[in-house]
N, C-alpha and C positions, 0 to 999 in steps of 0.2 A: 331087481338089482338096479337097473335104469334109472327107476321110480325112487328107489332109495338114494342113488349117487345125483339124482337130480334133486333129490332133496338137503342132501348135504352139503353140495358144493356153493350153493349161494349162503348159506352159514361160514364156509371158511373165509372166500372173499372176505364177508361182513368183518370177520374176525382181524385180515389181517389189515383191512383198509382201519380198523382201530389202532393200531399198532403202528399206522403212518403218523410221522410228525403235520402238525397243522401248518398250513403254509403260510409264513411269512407275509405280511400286507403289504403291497407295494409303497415304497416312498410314495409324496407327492410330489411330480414331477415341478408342479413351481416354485416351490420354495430353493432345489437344488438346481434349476436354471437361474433363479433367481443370485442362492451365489454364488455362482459361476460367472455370473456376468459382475459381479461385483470384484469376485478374486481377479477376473482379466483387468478389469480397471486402475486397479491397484498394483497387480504386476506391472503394468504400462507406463506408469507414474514412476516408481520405484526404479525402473531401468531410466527413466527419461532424467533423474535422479542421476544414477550412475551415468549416464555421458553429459550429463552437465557439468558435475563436477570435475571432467576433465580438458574444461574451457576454462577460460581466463572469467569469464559469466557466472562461473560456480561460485560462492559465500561471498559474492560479490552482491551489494546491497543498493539500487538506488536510492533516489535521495528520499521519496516518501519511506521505502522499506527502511532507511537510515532514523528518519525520526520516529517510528514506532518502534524499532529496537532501542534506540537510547530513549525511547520514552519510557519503556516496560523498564529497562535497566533504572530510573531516576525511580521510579514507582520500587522496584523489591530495595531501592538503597534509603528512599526517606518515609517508605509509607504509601499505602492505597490514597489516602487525603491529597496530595498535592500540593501546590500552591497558585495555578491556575485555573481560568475554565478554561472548555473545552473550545478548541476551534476547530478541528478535527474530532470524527466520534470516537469517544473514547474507546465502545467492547475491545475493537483488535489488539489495542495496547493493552490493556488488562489480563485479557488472556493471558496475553505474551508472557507478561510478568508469573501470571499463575505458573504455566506450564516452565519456565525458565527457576521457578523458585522450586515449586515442586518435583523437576526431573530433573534440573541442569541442564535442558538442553541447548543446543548451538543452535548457530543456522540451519544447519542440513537436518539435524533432530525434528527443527519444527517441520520443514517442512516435509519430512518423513510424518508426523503426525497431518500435514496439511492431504498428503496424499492416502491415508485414511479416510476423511471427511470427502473428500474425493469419491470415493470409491461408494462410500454410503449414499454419497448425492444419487449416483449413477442409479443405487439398487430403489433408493425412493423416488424417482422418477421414473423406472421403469416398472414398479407397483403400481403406482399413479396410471399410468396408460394403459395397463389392464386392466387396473378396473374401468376407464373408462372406456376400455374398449374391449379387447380379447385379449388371451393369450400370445398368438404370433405377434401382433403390434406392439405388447409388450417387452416382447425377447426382440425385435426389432428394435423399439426406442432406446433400449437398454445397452445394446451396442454401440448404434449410434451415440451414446452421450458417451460411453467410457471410454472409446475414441476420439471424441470433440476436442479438438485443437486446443482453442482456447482455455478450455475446461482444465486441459491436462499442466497447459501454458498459466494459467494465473494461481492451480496449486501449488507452482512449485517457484511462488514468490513470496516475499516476505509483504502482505499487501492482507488487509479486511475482505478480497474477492472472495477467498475460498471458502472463509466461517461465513459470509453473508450468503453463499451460494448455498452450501448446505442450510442453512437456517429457510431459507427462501424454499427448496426442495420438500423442507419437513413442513412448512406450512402448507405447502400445495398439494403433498399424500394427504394430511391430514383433514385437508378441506374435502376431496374426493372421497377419502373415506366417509365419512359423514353421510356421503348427499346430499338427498334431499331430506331428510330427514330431522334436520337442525338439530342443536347441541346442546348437551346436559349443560348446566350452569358451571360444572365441572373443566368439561372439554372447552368451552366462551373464554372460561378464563385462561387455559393454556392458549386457546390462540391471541386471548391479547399480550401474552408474556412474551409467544414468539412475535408480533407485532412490535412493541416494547424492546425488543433482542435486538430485532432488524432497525430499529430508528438510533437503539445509540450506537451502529455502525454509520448509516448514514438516514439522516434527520424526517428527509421526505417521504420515509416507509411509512411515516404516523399514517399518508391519508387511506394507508389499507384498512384502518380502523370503518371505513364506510362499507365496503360491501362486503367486512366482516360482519359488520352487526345485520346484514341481511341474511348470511349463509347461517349464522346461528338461530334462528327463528325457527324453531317447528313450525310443519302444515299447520293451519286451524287453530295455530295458540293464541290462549288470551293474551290480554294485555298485559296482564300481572305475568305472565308467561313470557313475555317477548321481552319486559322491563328488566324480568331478574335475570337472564340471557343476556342483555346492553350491559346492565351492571356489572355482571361477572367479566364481561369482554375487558371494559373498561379498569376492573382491579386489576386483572391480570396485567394492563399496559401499565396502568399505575405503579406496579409493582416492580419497575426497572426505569420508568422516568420518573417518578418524583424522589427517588435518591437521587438521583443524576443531578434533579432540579436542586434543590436543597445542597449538593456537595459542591455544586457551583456557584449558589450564593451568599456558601458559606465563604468562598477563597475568593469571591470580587465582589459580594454584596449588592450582585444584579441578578435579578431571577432569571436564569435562560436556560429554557426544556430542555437543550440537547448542546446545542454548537451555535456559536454566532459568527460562521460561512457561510450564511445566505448573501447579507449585500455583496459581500466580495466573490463570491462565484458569481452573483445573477452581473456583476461590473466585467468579466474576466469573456461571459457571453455579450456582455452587451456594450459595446464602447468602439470608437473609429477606427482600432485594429482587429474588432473582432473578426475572427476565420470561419466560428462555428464549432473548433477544437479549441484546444487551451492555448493560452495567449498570456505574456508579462503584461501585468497592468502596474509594475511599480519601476517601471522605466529601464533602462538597463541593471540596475542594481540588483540583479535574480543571485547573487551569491548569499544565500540562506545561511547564518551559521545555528546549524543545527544544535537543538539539547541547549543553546547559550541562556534559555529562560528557564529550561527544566521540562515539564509534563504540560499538556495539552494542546503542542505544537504551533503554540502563540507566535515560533520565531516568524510562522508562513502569513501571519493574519494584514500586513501592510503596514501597520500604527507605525512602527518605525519609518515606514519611508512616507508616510504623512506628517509626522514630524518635524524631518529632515529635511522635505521638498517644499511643502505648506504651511510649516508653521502648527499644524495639527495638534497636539495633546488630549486624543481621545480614548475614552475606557473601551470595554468590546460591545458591546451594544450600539454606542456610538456610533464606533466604526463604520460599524457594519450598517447602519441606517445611513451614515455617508457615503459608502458603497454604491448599496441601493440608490440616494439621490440618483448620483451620478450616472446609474443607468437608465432611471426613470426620464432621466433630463435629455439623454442622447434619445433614445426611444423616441421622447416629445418633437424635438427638434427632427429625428431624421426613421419616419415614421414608416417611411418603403421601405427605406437599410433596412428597419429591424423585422420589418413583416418578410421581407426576403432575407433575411438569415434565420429568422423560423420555422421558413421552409428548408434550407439546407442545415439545420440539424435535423429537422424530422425525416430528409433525405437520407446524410449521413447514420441517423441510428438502425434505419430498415437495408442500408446497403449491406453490398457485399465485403465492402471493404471494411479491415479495421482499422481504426485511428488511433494510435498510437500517443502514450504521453508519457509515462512512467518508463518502459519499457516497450522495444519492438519486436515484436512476434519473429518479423520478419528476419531481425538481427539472430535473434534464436534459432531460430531454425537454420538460417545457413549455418551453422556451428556445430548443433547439435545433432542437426537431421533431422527426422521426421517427427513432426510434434503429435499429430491424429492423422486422423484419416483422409486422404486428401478428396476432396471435393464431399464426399458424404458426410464425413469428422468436422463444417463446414459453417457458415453462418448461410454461406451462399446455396446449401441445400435447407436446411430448417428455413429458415425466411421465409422462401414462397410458400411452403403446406402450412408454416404458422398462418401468413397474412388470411390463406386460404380456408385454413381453419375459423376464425374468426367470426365466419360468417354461418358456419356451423353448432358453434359454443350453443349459443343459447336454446338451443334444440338438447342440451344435455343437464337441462336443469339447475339448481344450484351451481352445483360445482365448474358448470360448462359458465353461467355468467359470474364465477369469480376468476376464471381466467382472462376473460376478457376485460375483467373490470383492473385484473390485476397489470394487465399490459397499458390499460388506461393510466393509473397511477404511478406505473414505474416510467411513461412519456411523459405524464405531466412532470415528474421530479425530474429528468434531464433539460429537455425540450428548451427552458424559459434560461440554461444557464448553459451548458455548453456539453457536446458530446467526443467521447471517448471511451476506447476500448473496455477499460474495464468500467464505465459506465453502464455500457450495452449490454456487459456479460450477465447482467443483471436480470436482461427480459429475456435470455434464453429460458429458464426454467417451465416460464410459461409458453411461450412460444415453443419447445416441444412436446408438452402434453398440446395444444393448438395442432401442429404437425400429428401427432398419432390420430386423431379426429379425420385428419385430410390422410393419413396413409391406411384407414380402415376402410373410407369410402374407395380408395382406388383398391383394392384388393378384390373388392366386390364390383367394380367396374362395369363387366359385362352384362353383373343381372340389374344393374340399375337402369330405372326408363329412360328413354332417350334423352327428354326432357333436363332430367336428373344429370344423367352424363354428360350432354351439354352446358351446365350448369356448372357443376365439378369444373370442368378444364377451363370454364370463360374464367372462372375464379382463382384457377394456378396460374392463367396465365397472366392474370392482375398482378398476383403474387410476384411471378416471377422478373416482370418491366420493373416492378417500383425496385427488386431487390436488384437486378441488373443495372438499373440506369447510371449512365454516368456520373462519377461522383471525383473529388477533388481530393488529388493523392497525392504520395512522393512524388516526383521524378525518378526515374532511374540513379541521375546525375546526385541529387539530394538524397535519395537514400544511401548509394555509395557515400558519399560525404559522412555524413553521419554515421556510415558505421565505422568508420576509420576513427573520425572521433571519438567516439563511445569507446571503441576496443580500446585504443590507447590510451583511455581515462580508466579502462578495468587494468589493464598491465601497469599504470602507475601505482593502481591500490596492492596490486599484489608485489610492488616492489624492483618491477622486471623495467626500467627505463630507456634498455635495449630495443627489446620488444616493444613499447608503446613508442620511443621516436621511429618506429618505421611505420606505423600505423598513419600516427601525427604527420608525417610527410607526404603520405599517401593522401592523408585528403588537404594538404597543401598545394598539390599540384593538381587535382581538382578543383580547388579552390583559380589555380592560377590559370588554368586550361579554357576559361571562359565559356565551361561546358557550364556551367555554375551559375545559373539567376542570383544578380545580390538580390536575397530579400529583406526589403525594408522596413524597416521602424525598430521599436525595443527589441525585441525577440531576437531578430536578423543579427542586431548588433551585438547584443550577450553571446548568442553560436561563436559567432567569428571570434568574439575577444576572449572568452575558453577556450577556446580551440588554441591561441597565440599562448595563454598562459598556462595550458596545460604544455605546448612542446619546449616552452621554456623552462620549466618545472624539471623535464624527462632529461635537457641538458643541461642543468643544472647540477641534475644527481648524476650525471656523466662526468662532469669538471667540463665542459664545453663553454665555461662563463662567458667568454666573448661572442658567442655566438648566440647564447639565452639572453643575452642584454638585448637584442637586438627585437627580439620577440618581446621582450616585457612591454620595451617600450609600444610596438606594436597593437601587444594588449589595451594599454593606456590612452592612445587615441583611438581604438573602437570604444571603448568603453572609459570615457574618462570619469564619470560617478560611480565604480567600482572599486572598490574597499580593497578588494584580494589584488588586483589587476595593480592598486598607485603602491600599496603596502610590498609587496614582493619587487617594482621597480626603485622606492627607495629603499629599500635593502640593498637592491643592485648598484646601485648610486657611493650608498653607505660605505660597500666593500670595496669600490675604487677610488675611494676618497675626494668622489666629487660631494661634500660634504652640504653645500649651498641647495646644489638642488634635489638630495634627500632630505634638507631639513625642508624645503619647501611643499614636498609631495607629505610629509608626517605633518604638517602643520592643516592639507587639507581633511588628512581622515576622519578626526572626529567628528565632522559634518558628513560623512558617509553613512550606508548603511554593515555592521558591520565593522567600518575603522573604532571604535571606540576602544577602550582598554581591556571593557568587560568581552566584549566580544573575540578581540585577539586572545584572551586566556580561555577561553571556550577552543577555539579553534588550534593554541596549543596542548591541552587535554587532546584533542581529537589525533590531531599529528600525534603524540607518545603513543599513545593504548594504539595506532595505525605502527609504532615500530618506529617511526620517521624521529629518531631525538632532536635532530643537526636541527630540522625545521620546526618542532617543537619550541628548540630552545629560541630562535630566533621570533616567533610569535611573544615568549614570554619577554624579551628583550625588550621587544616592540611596546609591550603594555607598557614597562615601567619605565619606558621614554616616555610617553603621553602621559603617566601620572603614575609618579615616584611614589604614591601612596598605597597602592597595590600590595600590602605583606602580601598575598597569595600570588603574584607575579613573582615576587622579590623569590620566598619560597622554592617556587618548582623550578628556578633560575638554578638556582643555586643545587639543588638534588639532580637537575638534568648534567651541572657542569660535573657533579662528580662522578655521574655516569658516564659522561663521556671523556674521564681521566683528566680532564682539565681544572687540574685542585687551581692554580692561582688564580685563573681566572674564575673561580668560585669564589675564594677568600674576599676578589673587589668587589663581587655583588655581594658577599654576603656584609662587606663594610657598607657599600653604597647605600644595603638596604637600613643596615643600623644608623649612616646618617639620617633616613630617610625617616626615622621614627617603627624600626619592626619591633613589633611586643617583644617585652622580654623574654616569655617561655620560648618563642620560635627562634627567638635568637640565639640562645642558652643550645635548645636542641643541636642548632643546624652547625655551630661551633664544635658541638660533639662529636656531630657527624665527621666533621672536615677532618678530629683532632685524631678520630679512630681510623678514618680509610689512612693518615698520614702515618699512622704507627704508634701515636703517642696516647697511651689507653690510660696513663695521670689522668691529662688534660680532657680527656673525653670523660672518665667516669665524674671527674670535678662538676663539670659543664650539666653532665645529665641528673645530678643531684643539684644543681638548681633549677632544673624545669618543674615547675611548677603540679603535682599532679592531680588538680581539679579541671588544669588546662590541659592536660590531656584527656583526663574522661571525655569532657567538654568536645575537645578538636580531632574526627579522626586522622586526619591527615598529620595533625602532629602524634596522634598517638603510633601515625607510623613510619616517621623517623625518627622516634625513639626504639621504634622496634628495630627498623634498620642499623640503628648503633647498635645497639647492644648486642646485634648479631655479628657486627663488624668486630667486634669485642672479641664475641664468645669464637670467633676463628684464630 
């Protein structure tokens, strides 16, 4: 029986262990650390999202965020073509238009979309560092970057950082992946596309193109091997610049690869004000009227206040080679300056500190709160294991020397022109797969030979002096100042002029407290004279008119070559009848940059679509005092006055403009207009049955004050 039950019972086992279900494979645990560390990054964005938008900071645009949104906006209204080249890289604005055409989105849309690309950066940077290292170093990098301050801070601005960062991130998984093993003809030519991608954001990515064509070479390949590899690299960059080149010599009939901002950034680094940050090199005149030329943000390029100052009439190539003199000549002449402000951007790009242009971290953050991590989430922790790194890269084959080559190239593109924050943000990418290199050796710390270990720290702590050392900052006193200004210029966009004259006051009496270094030259001087015409502005829309006289005029001697600063005091002038010397202040503008007439109907579009009519209308007023020939001055004159119920005084611009010579369809039209809001729908349907309707297909702007009547009609 024994014999039998021991013979049977390992049969039943057998039987029921068939009858178990097979067990389940384990996930792979990297892929779901992987997104998990992607989900945190993007949740992190997403909330930084929601409490920004509950700052006066929130859909609030600076000025470069302002000319890539009205540039995308010119681009979905007249066409991808344009009418300019580029002075600025084009991609960001393109996109913008894309995504803005294809979903509708707003501000906070994009940058809900930015805080995606965001979060993707994070997961291919922290792929990148596993493979070059291990897994913990990986799930380490990968925290650290979806925390990164800056990281979290320039996704959720309207600014080419974030698409540049991510494009940057996918190039450098994708080089690491690789290895050493170089690149089908296939994968050559996707990295010249993303090469290609990143230069028409900004221009100096082209010289990746060099220890690109090294990391695509197979071990041991022929030449016919390594040629159709260069080849392929090179179509692929082909493939996104010579549109570019071609679309830009299609619209100014000068060949220029990308942007023609070289002289005038390497002038902006190089000249008797330079800081080493950004600097006015077109004298006090920094009031830009944005979008007044259309797409490729020609308004930033100078030619106007070359003009205006010199007598200049240059095309953009020009320009920009007189730029360029102009630095080559100070360089010649003052040969220490410029070898010591070479050294202090190369300071500046390794510190700890950020330098601020567009935007300030710092302002941010007291508002917002917590941007990353603090001290880890850092420049001032990557820095030193990058610098440290460095010296390890080439020990990691290919991919180890295109990090290093790629830190080389992304120093040479700032270095020769001037440094700032979201310039830098540039070399983080590489600089933390550099850092995972140095946070693999310290892991292993204790089993490494003395030698070795001693080696490790001489070299963090190299790291650490260069990113430590003293560098050239705010003040307390100037950074206070400045954010008082800034806020009270965001509470005037949002309408609140309460709110910004208390800000404006606040850094008034900083200003008067002689905590305050005056800083001198151009720069110094535009602060101050914004600063005066924006608190005059805030009492203005208060009715405090006697009190905002006082500040214009203020404006006006800091800044007496200021277009917005003489234009707003003869208005002031205007309205009290001191009539001699507004006509005097109008008679300097159109030598300003910006006083012309084209420029004041630019900046009345900008005031309407802002909400602002009162001041809207008063820009348009302005034009067709300077030049009665303006029908589109005459026009939104006359549609602002009926907006704002003031028909007679519509009725005399819309006479002054029919002295003045306005076409007949526009006249015909805006008669309509007047005859329908008045009540009298005879006269209006008369009127609109003489508008012309070829000039309307032709005009959308008339084809939509004919819409406008006819809707005033149909009520």
């Amino acid at each position: 029986m024994m014999a039998r039950g021991g013979a049977t019972k390992p049969a039943a086992v057998a039987r029921a262990g068939a009858r178990r279900p097979a067990a389940r494979p384990r996930p792979p645990a990297w892929p779901l650390a992987l997104a998990a560390i992607a989900v945190l990054a993007w949740a992190w964005r997403l909330l930084y999202l929601a409490r920004l938008s509950r700052t006066p900071l929130g859909d609030s645009l600076g000025p470069d965020g302002q000319i890539y949104w009205d540039w995308s906006g010119y681009l979905i209204q007249h066409g991808p073509l344009g009418r300019n080249p580029f002075f600025m890289g084009p991609l960001y604005a393109y996109v913008l238009a894309l995504l803005r055409t294809a979903f509708h989105l707003p501000i906070r849309g994009v940058l809900e979309v930015q805080s995606v690309l965001g979060a993707a950066s994070v997961a291919l940077l922290a792929d990148a560092a596993r493979r070059l290292t291990n897994r913990g170093v990986g799930i380490a990098i990968g925290l650290i970057v979806a925390l990164f301050g800056m990281g979290v801070f320039m996704d959720g601005l309207i600014l080419m950082e974030s698409l540049l960062f991510f494009l940057e991130c996918l190039l450098l998984w994708q080089v690491v992946r690789l290895g050493s093993r170089g690149a089908t003809p296939w994968q050559a030519a996707a990295l010249g596309l993303l090469i290609g991608l990143l230069a028409a954001g900004r221009a100096t990515a082209v010289l990746l193109l060099v220890p690109g064509t090294f990391v695509i070479v197979p071990p041991g390949a022929t030449r016919r091997r390594a040629a159709i590899g260069a080849v392929a690299l090179v179509a692929g960059f082909l493939a996104i610049s010579a549109p570019i080149a071609w679309r830009n010599h299609r619209v100014s009939g000068e060949w220029i690869p990308f942007t023609y901002n070289f002289g005038y950034n390497l002038y902006v680094g190089n000249n008797p004000e330079a800081t080493g940050g950004f600097v006015w090199i077109t004298g006090s005149q920094t009031h830009v009227i944005v979008g007044e030329h259309g797409d490729g943000a020609v308004d930033l390029d100078g030619r106007e206040y070359l003009k205006k100052t010199r007598g200049l009439d240059l095309g953009p190539s020009a320009s920009s080679r007189y730029w360029a003199a102009q630095a080559l000549e100070w360089a010649r002449r003052q040969p220490g300056r410029a070898l010591q402000l070479a050294g202090r951007k190369l300071l500046l790009l390794w510190n700890r500190r950020e330098v601020p242009q567009v935007e300030n971290v710092d302002e941010f953050r007291s508002l917002v709160g917590p941007i990353g991590l603090p001290f880890l989430g850092s420049f001032a922790f990557i820095g030193p294991l990058a610098l440290a790194g460095l010296f390890m890269a080439p020990r990691r084959g290919r991919p180890g020397g295109f990090l290093v080559a790629t830190v080389a190239c992304v120093t040479a593109g700032i270095v020769p022109f001037f440094v700032t924050d979201r310039y830098r943000h540039h070399l983080v990418p590489a600089a933390v797969l550099l850092a995972a290199l140095t946070l693999e050796r310290l892991v292993a710390l204790r089993r490494l030979a003395p030698r070795e270990r001693a080696a490790l720290l001489r070299m963090l702590a190299l790291g650490a002096i260069v990113v430590f050392l003293p560098a050239p900052g705010l003040s307390r006193e100037k950074y206070e100042w400045g954010l008082a200004a800034d806020l009270g210029a965001r509470w005037l966009e949002h309408d609140r002029p309460d709110l910004a004259l208390a800000e404006f006051e606040k850094a008034v009496a900083i200003q008067g407290s002689g905590r305050l270094p005056h800083l001198a030259g151009a720069t110094g001087a535009a602060e101050r004279g914004e600063l005066d015409l924006n608190l005059a502005i805030a009492l203005t829309r208060l009715h405090r008119d006697d009190e905002a006289l006082g500040y214009y005029e203020r404006a006006v001697r800091e800044v007496p070559d200021d277009a917005a600063s003489v234009r707003a005091l003869a208005r002031a002038y205007d309205e009290r009848g001191r009539s001699a010397e507004a006509a005097s202040l109008y008679a300097r503008l159109p030598g300003l940059i910006g006083g012309d007439p084209g420029a004041l109907i630019a900046q009345g579009w900008s005031a309407a679509r802002a909400g602002h009519i009162a001041e809207a209308e008063g820009y348009f007023a302005d034009a067709v005092r300077l030049d009665d020939r303006r029908a589109d001055a005459w026009a939104a004159l006359v549609r602002l006055r009926v907006q704002l119920g003031r028909l007679p005084q519509a009725r005399e611009a819309l006479e002054a403009a029919q002295r003045a010579g306005l076409p007949a369809p526009q006249l015909h039209a805006h008669l309509a207009l007047l005859a329908a809001v008045a009540g009298d729908g005879t006269t209006a349907s008369r009127e609109l049955a003489a508008v012309d309707p070829a000039a309307v297909a032709r005009d959308p702007v008339l084809a939509d004050v004919v819409a406008q009547t006819r809707a005033v009609l149909g009520r």
